[in-house]
N, CA, C and O of each residue as an XYZ file, in Angstrom:
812
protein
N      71.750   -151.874    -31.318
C      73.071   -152.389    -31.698
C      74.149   -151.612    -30.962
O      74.216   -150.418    -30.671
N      74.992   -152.651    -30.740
C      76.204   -151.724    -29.927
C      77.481   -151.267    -30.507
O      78.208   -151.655    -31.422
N      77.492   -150.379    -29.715
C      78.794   -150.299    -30.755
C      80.194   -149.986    -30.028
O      81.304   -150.280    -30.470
N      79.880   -149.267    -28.710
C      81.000   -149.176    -27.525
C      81.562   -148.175    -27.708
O      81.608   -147.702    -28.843
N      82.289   -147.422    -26.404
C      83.179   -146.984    -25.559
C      84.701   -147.632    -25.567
O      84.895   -148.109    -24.449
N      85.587   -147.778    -26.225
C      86.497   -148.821    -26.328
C      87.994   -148.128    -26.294
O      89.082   -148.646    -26.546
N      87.657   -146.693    -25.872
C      88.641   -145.755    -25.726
C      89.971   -145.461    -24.865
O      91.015   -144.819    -24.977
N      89.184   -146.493    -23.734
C      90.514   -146.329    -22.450
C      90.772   -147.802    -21.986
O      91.146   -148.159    -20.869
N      90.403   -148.845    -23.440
C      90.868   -150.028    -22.727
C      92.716   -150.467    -23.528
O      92.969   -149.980    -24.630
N      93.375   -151.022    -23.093
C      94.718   -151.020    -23.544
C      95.098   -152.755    -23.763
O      96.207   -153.278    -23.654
N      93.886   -153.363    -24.078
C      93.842   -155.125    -24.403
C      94.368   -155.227    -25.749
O      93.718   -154.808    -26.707
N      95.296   -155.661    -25.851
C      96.137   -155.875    -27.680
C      95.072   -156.580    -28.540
O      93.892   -156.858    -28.330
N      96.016   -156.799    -29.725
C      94.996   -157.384    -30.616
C      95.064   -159.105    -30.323
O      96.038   -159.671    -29.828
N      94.114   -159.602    -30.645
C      93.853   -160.631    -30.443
C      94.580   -161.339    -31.489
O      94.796   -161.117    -32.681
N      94.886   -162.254    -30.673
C      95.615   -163.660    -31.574
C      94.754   -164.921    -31.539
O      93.842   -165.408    -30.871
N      95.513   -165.199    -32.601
C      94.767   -167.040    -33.348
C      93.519   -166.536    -33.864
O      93.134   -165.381    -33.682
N      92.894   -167.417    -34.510
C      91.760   -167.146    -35.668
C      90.356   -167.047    -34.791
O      90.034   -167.910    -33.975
N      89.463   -165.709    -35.122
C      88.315   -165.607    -34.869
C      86.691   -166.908    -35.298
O      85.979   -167.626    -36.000
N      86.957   -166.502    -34.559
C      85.349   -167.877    -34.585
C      84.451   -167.899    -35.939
O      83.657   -166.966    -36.066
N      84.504   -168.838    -36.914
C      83.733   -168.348    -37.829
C      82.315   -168.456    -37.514
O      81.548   -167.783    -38.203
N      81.900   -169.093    -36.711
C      80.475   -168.982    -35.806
C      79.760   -167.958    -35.810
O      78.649   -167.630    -36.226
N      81.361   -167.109    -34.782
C      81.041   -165.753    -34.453
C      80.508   -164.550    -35.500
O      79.593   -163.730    -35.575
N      81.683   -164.989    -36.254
C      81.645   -163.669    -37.791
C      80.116   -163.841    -37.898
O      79.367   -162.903    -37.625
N      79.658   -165.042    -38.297
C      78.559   -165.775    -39.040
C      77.159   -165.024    -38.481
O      76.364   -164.385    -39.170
N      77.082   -165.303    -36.925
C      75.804   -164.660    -35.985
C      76.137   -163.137    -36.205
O      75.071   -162.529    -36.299
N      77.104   -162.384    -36.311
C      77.371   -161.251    -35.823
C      76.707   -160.621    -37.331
O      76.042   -159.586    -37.285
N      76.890   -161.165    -38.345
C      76.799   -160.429    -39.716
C      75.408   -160.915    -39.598
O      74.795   -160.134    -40.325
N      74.595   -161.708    -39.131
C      73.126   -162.101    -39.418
C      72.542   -160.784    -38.138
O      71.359   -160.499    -38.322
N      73.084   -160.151    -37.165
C      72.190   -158.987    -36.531
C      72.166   -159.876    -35.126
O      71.286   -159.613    -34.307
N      72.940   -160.721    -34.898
C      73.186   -161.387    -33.327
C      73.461   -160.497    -32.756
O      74.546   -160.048    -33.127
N      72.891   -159.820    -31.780
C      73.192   -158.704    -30.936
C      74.502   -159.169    -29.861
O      75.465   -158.410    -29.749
N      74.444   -160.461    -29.100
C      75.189   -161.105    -28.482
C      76.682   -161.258    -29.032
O      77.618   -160.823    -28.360
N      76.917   -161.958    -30.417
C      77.751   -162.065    -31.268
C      78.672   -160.554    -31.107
O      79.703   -160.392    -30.454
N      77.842   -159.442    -32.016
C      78.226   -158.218    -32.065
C      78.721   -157.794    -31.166
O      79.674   -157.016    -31.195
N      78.098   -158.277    -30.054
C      78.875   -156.978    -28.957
C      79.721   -157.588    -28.524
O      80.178   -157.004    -27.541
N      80.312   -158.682    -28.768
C      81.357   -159.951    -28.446
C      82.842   -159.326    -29.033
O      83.941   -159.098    -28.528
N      82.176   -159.170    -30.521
C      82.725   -158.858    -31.769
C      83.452   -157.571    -31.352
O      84.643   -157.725    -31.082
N      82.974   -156.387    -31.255
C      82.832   -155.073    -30.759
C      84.115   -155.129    -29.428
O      85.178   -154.509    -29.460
N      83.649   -156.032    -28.337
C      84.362   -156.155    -27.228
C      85.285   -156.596    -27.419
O      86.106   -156.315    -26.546
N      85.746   -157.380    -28.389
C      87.300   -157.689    -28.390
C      87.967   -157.254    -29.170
O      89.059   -156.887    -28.737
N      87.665   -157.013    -31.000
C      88.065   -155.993    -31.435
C      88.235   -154.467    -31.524
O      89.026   -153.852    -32.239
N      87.215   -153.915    -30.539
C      87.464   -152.897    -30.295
C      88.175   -151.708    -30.212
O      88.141   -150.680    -30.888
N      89.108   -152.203    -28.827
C      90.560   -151.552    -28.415
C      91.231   -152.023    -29.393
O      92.228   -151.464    -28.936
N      91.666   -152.579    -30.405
C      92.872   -152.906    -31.353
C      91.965   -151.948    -32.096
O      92.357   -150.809    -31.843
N      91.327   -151.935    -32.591
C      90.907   -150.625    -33.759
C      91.332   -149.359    -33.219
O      92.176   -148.728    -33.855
N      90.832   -148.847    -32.039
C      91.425   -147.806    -31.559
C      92.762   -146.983    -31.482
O      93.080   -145.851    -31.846
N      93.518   -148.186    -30.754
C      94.826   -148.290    -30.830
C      95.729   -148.039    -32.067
O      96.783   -147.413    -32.184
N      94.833   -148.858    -33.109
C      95.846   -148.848    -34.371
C      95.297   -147.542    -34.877
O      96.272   -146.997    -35.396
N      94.083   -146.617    -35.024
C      94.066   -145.338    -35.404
C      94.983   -144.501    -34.433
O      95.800   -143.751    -34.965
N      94.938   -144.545    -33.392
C      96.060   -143.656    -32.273
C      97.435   -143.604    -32.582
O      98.194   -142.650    -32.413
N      97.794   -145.193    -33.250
C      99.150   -145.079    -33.612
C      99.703   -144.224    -34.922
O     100.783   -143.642    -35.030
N      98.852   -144.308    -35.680
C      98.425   -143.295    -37.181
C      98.708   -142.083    -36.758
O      99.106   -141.383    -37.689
N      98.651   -141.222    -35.157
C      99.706   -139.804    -35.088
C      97.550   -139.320    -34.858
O      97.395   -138.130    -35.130
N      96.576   -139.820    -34.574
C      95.253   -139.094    -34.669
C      94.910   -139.198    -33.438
O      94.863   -140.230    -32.770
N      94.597   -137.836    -33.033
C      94.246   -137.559    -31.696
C      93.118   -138.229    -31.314
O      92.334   -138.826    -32.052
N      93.058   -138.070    -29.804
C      92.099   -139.252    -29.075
C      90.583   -138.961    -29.370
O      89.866   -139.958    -29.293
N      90.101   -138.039    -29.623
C      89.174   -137.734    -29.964
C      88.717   -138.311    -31.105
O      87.887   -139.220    -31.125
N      89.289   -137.758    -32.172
C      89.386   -138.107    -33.436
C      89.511   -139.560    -34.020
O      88.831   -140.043    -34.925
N      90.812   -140.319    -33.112
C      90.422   -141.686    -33.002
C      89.081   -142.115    -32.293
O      88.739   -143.272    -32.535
N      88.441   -141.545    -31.644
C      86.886   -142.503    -31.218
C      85.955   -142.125    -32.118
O      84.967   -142.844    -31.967
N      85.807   -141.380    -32.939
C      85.264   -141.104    -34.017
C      85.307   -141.754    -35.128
O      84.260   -141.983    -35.734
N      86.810   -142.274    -35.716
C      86.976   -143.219    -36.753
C      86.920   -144.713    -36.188
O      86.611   -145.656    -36.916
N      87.239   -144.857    -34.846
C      86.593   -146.449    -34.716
C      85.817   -146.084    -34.872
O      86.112   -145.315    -35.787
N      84.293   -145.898    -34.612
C      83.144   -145.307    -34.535
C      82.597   -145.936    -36.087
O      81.624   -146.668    -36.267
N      83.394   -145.487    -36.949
C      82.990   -145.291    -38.229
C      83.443   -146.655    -39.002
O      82.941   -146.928    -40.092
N      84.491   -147.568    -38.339
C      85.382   -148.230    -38.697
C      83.704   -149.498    -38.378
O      82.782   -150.003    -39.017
N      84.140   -149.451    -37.261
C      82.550   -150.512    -36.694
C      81.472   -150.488    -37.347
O      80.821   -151.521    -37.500
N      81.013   -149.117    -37.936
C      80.102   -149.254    -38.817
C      80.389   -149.940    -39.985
O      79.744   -150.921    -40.354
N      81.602   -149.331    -40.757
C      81.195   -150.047    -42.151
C      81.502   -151.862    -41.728
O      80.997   -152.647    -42.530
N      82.324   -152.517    -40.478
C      81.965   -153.681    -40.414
C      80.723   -154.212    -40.310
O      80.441   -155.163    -41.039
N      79.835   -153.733    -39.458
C      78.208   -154.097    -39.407
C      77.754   -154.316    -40.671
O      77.400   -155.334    -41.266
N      77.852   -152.867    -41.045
C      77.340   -152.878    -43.098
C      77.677   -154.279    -43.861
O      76.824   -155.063    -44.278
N      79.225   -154.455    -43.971
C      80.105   -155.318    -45.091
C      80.245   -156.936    -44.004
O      81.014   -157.823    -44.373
N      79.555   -157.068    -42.938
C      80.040   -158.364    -42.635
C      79.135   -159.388    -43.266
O      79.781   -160.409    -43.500
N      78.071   -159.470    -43.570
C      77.315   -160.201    -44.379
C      78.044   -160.795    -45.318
O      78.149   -162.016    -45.440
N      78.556   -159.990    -45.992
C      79.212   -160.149    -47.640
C      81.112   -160.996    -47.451
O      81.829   -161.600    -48.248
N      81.255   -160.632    -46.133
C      82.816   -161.124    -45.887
C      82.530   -162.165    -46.243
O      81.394   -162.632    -46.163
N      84.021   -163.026    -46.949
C      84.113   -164.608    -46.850
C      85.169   -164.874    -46.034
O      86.165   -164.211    -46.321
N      85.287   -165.593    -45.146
C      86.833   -165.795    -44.381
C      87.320   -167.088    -45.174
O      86.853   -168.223    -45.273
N      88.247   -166.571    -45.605
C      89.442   -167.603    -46.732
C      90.209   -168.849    -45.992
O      90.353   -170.072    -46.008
N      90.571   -167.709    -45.370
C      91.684   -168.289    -44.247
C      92.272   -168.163    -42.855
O      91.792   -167.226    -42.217
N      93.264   -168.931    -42.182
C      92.895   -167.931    -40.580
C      93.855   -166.893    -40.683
O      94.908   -166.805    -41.315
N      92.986   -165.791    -39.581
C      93.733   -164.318    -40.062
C      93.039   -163.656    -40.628
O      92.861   -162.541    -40.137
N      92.384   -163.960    -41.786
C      91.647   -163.098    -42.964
C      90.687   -162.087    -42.575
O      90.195   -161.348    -43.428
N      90.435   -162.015    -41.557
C      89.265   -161.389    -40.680
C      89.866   -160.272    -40.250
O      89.345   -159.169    -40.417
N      91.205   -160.461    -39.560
C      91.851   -159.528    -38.754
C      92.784   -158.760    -39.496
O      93.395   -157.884    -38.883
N      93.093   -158.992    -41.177
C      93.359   -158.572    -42.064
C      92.701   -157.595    -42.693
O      93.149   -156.509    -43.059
N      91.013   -158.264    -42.868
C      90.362   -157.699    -43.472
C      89.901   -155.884    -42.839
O      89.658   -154.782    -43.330
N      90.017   -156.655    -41.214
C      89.732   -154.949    -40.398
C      90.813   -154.226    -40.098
O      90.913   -153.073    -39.678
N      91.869   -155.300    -40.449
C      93.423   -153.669    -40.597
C      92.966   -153.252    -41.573
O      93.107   -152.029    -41.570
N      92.399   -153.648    -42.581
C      92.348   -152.858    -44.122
C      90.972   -151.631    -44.261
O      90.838   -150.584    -44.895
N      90.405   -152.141    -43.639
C      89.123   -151.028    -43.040
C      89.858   -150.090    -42.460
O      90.137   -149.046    -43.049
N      90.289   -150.383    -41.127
C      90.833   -149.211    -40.112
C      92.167   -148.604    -40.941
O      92.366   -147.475    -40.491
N      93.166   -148.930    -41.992
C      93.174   -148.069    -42.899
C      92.779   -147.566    -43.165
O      92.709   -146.526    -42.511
N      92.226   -147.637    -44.109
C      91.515   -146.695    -45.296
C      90.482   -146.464    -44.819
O      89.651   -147.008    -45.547
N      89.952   -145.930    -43.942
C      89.158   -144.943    -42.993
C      89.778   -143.704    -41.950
O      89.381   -142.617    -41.529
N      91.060   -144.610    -41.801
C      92.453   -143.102    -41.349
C      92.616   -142.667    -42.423
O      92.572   -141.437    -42.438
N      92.884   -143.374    -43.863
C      93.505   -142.457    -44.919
C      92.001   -141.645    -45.320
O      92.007   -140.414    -45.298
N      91.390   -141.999    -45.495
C      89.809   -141.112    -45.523
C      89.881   -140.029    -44.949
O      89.763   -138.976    -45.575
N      90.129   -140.084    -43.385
C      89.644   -139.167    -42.406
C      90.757   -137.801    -42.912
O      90.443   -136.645    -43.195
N      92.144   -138.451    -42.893
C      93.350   -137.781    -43.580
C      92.826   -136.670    -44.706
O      92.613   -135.459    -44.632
N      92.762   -137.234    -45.331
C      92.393   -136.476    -46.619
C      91.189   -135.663    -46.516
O      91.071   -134.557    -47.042
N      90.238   -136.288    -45.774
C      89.360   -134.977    -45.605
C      89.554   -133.650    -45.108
O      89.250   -132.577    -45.629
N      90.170   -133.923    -43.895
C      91.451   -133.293    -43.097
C      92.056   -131.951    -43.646
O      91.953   -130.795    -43.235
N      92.706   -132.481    -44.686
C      93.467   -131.639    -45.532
C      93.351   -130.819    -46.566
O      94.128   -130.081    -47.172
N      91.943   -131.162    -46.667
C      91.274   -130.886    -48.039
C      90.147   -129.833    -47.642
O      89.615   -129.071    -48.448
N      89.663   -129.948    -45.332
C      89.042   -128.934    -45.311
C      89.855   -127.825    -45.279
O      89.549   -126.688    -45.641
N      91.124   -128.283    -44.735
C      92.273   -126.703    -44.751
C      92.484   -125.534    -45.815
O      92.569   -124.306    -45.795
N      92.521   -126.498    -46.695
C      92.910   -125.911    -47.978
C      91.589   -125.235    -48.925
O      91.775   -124.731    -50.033
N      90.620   -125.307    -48.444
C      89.392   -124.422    -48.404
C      89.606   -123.260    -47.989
O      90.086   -123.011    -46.883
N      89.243   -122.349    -48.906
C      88.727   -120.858    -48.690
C      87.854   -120.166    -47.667
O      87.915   -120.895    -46.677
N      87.089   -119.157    -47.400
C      86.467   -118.721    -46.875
C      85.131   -119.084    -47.662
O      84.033   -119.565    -47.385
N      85.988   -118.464    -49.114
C      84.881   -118.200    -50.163
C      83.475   -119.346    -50.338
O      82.245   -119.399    -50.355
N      85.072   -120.389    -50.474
C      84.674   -121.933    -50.904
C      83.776   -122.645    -49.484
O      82.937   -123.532    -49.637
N      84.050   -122.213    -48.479
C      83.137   -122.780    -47.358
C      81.851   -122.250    -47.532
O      80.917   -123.049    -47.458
N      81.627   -121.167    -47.730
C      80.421   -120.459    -47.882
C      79.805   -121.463    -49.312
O      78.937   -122.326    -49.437
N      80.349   -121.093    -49.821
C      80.156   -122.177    -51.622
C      79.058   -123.430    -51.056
O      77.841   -123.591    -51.147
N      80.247   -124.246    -50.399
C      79.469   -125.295    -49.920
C      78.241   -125.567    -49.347
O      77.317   -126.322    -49.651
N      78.468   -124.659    -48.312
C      77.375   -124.378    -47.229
C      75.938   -124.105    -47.963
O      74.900   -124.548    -47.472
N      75.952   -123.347    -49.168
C      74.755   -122.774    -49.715
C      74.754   -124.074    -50.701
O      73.573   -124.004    -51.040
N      75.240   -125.164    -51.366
C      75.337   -126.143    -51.988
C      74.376   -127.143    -51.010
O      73.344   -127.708    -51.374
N      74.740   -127.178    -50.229
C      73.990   -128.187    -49.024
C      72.556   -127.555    -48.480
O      71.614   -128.216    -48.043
N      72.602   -126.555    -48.573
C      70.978   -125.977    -48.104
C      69.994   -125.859    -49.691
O      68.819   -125.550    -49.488
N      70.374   -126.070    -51.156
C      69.943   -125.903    -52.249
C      69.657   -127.765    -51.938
O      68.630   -128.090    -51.342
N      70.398   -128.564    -52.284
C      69.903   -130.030    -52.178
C      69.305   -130.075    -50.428
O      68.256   -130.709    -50.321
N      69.682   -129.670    -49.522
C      68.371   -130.165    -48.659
C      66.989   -129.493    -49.054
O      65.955   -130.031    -48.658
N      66.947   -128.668    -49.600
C      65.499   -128.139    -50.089
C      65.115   -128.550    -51.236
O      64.122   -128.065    -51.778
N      65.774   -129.417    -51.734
C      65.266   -130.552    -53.619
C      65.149   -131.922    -52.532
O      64.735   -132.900    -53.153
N      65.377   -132.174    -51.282
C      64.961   -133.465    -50.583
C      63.502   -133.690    -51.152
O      62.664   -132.794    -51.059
N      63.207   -134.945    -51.762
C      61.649   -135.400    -51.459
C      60.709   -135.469    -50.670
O      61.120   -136.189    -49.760
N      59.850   -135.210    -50.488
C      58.709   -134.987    -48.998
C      59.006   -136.336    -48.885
O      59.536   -136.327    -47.774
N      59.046   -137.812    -49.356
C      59.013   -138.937    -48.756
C      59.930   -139.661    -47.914
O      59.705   -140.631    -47.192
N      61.844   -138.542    -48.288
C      62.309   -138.665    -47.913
C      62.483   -137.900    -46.429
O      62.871   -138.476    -45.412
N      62.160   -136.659    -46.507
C      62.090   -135.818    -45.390
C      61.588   -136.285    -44.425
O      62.159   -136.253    -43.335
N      59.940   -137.038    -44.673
C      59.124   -137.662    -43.850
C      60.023   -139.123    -42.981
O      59.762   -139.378    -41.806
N      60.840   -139.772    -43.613
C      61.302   -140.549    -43.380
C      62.424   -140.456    -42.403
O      62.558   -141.293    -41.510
N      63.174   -139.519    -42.552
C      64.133   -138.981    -41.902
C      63.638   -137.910    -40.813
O      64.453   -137.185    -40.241
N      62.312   -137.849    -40.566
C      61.645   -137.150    -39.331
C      61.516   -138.151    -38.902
O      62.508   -138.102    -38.175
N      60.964   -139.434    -38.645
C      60.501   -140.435    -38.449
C      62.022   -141.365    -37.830
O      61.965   -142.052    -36.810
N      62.958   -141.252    -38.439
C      64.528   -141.946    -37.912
C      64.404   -141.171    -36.943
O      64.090   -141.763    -35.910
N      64.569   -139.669    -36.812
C      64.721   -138.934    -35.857
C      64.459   -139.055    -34.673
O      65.341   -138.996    -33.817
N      63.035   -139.274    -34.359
C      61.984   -139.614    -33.541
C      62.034   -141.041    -32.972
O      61.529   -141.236    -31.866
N      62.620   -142.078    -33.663
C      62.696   -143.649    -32.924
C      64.014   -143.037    -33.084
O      63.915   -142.658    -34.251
N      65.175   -142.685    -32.704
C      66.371   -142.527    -32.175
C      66.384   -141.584    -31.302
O      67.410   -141.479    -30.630
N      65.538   -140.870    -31.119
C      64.937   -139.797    -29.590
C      64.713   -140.937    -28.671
O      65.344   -141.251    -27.662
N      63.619   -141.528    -29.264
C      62.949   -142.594    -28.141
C      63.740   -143.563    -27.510
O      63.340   -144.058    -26.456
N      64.996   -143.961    -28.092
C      65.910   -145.015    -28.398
C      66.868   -144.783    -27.096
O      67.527   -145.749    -26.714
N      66.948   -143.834    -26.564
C      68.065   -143.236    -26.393
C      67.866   -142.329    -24.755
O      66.690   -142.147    -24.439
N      68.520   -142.001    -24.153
C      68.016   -141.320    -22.581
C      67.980   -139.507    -22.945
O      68.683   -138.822    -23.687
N      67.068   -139.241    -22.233
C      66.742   -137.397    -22.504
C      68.296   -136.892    -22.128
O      68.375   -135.664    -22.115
N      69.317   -137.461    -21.875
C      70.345   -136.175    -21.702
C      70.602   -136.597    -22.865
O      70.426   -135.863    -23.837
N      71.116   -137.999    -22.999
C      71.830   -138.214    -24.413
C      70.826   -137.678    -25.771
O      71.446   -137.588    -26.831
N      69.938   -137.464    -25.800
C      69.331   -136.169    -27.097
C      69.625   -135.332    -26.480
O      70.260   -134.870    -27.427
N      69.879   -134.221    -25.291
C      70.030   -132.945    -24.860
C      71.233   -132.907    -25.917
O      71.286   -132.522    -27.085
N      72.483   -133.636    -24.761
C      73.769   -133.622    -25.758
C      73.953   -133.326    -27.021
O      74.641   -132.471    -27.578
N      73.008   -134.424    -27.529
C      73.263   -134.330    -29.292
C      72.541   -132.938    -29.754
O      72.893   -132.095    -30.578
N      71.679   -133.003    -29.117
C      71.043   -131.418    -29.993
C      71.733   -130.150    -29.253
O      71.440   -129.068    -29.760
N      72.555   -130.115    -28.193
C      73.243   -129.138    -28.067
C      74.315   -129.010    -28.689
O      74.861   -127.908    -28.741
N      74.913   -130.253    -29.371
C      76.144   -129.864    -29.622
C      75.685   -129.764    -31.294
O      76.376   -129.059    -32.030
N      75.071   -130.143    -31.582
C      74.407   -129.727    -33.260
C      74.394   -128.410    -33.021
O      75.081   -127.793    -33.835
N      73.848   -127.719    -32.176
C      73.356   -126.135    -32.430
C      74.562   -125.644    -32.471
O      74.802   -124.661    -33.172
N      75.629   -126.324    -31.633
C      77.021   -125.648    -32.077
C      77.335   -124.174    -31.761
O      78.112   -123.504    -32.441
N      76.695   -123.730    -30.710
C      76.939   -122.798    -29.889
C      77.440   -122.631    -28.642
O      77.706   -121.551    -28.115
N      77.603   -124.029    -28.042
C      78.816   -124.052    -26.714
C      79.570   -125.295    -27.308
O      79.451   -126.027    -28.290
N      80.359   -125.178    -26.283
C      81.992   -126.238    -26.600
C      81.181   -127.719    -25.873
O      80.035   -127.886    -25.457
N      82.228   -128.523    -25.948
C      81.815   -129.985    -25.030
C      81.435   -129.637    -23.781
O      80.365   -129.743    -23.181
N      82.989   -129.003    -23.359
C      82.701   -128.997    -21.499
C      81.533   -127.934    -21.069
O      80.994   -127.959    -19.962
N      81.230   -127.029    -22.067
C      80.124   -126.216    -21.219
C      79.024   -127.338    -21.575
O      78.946   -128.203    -20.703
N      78.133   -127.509    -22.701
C      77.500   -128.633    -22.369
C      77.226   -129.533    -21.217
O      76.177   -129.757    -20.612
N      78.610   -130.061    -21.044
C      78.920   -131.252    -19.639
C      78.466   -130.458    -18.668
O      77.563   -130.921    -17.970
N      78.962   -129.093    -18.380
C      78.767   -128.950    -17.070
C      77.258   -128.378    -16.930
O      76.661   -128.323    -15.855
N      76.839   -128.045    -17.922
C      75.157   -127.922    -18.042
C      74.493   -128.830    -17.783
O      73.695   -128.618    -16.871
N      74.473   -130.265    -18.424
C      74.142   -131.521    -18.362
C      74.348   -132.169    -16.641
O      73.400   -132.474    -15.917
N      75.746   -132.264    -16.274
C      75.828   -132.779    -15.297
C      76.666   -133.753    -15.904
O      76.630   -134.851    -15.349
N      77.444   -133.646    -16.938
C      78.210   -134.998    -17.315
C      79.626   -134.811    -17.783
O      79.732   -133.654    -17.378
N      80.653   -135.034    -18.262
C      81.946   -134.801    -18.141
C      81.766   -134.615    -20.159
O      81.043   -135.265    -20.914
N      82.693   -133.542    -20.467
C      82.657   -133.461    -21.922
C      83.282   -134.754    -22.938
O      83.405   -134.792    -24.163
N      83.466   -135.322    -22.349
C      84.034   -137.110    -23.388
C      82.637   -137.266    -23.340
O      82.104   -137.671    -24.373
N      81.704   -136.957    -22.047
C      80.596   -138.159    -22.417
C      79.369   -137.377    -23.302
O      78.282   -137.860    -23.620
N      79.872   -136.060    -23.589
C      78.883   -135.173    -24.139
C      79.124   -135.770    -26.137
O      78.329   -136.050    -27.033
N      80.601   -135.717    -26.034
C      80.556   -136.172    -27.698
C      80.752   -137.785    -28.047
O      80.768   -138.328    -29.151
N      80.847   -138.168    -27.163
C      80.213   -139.662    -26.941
C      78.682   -140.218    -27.571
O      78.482   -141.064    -28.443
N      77.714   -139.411    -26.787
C      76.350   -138.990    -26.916
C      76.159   -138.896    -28.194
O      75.499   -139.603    -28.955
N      76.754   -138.014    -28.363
C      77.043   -137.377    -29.977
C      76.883   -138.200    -31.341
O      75.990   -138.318    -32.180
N      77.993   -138.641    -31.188
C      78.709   -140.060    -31.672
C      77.181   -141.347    -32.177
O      76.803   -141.948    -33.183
N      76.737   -141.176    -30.628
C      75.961   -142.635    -30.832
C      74.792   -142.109    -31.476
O      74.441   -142.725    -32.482
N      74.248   -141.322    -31.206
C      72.980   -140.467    -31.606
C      73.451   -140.524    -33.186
O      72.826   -141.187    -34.013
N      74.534   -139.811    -33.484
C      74.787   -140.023    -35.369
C      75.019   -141.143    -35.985
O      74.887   -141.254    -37.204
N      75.451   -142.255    -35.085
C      75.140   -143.579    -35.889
C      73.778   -144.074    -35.816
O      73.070   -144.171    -36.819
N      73.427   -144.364    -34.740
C      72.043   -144.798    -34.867
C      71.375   -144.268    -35.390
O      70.373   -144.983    -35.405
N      71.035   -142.802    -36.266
C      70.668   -142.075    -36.834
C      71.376   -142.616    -38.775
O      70.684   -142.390    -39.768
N      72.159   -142.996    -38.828
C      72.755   -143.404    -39.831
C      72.358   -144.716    -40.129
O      71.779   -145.030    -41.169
N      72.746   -145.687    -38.987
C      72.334   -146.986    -38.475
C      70.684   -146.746    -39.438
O      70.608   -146.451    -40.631
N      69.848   -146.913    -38.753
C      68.476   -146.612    -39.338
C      68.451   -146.213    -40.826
O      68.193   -147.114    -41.624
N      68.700   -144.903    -41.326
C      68.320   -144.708    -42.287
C      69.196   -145.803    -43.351
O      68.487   -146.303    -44.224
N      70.877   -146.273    -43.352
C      70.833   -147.208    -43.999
C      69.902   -148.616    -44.233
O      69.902   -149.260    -45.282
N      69.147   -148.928    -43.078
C      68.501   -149.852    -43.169
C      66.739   -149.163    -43.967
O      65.862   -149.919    -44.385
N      66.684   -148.189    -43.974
C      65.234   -147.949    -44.487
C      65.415   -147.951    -45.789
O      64.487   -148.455    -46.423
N      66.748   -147.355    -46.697
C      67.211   -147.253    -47.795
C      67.199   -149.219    -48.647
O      66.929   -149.649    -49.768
N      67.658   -149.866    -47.308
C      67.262   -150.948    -48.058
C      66.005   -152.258    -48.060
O      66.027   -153.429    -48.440
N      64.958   -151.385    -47.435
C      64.283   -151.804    -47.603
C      63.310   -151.889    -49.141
O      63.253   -150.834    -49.772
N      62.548   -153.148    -49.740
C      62.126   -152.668    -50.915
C      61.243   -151.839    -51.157
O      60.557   -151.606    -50.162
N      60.817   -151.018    -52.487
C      60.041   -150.070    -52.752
C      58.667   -150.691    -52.761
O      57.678   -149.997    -52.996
């Protein structure tokens, strides 16, 4: 599934009413549809997080995230009326800036103490994980290795270890640091991508 690069294109938002065709294939897993979908809404998602005052980075991250929960919730959309579509994803790409916002602000205002707090909060529940779940999430791991080209896992697992910056990465790699957290990026959705779909599969 695609999800795009949609960072340095400057195409406005689209006018007149989206294809209900389109919506229709795109929410059934039309790969064609989607990346249709993706390609033209794209840059207007971008754009409208950039205008929100959120750096460029940060904006390819919340489209990023914005695209996802459309993939997730397009099944369930009803289009009412024309417009309703392009309504419905200003209201996403909201309240995914006001999300990002508030997280934002809320890591600032954290302690030293309280980071540490957390940190040992998150290593107590990853060690109450279920072996069935663990197993499962080794297993995402591994078809999103395979999924994917050996730099783009270099990338992602270098920048997880979180011991060099983007650009040293890049210049280790051979690739420019946008395309190192790019990598990044796609590796954690498709990694997300997946396990939402294993979660709904039945028991």
């Amino acid at each position: 599934m695609f999800f795009g690069d949609m960072t340095t294109s400057s195409m406005p938002f689209p006018s007149g009413s989206t294809d209900a065709a389109l919506l229709k294939e795109a929410g059934q897993n039309n790969d064609q549809s989607w990346n249709q979908l993706v390609e033209t809404y794209g840059p207007f998602i971008y754009q409208s997080i950039r205008r929100s005052g959120i750096q460029s980075a940060d904006a390819a991250d919340i489209m990023q995230i914005v695209l996802l929960e459309v993939h997730r919730s397009l099944q369930s959309f009803e289009r009412q009326h024309k417009g309703s579509f392009r309504k419905w994803l200003n209201a996403v790409t909201r309240n995914k800036v006001i999300d990002f916002c508030r997280k934002r602000n809320k890591l600032e205002e954290i302690t030293t103490q309280q980071q540490s707090d957390v940190a040992d909060s998150e290593h107590k529940i990853d060690q109450a994980i279920p072996d069935e779940r663990q197993q499962a999430l080794v297993k995402i791991l591994q078809d999103v290795k395979n999924s994917v080209s050996g730099k783009t896992w270099q990338a992602f697992e270098m920048t997880e270890a979180n011991v060099e910056t983007s650009d040293q990465i890049g210049r280790r790699l051979g690739i420019s640091a946008a395309a190192v957290r790019m990598a990044r990026r796609r590796v954690l959705l498709q990694i997300e991508l997946l396990y939402v779909q294993h979660k709904q599969k039945p028991e």
